[in-house]
N, C-alpha and C positions, 0 to 999 in steps of 0.2 A: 477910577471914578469913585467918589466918596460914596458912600452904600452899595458896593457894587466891583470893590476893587479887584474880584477875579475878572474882571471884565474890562479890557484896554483896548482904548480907542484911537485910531492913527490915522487922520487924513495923510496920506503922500503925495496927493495934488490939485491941482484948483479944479473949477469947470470950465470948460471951454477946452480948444487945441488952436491956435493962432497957428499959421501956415511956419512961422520958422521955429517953431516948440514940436512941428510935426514928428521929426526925424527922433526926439529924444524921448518921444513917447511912445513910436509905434517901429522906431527900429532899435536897433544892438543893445542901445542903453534903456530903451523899456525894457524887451527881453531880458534881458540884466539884472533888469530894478525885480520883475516878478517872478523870474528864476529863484533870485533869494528868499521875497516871499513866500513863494511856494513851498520853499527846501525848508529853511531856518526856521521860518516862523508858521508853519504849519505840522508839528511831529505829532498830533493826536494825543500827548501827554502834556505838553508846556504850555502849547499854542495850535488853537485853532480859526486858522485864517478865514472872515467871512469877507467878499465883497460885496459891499451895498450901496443901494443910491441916498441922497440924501434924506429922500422921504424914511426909507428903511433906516437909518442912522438915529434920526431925530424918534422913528418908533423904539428902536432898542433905546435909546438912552433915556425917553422917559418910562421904558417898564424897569430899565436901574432905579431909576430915581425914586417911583412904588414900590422897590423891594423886592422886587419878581427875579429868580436866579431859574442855572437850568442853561440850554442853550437857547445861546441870543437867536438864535435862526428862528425860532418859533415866535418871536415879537416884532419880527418884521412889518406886521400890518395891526399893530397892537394899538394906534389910534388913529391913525391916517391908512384908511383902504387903498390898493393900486388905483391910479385911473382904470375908467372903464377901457376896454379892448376897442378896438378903433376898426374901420372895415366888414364889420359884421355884416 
């Protein structure tokens, strides 16, 4: 990302799961997909893996955009707060 290039961003998949995307997302080949994930691209020196919603996505990438370095997990809610808790 331009002002922000220690910081890489990588959708791996859309939203939703359609009944026959099921098997590829939630059996062998998902396990798969986030085994690597997890291994390759999480070592605490190269790469550290966050998963986020899009709200979280769109927060970290505009405290890139302001210049804000540091770990991205701390701009999670950096302009867009979670919903409120539901069930209270």
């Amino acid at each position: 990302m331009e002002g922000r290039p220690d910081w890489v961003f990588v959708k791996i998949y859309t939203h939703g799961a359609p009944e026959h995307e099921a098997a590829s997302l939630l059996g062998e080949p998902g396990r798969v997909l986030h085994g690597e994930l997890t291994t390759r691209y999480n070592d605490g020196v190269h790469w550290k893996l966050h998963y986020v919603t899009a709200r979280e996505m769109y927060n970290i990438a505009m405290a890139a955009v302001e210049g804000h370095s540091g770990d991205p997990h701390a701009f999670r809610a950096f302009r867009l707060p979670p919903p409120p808790a539901q069930g209270k």
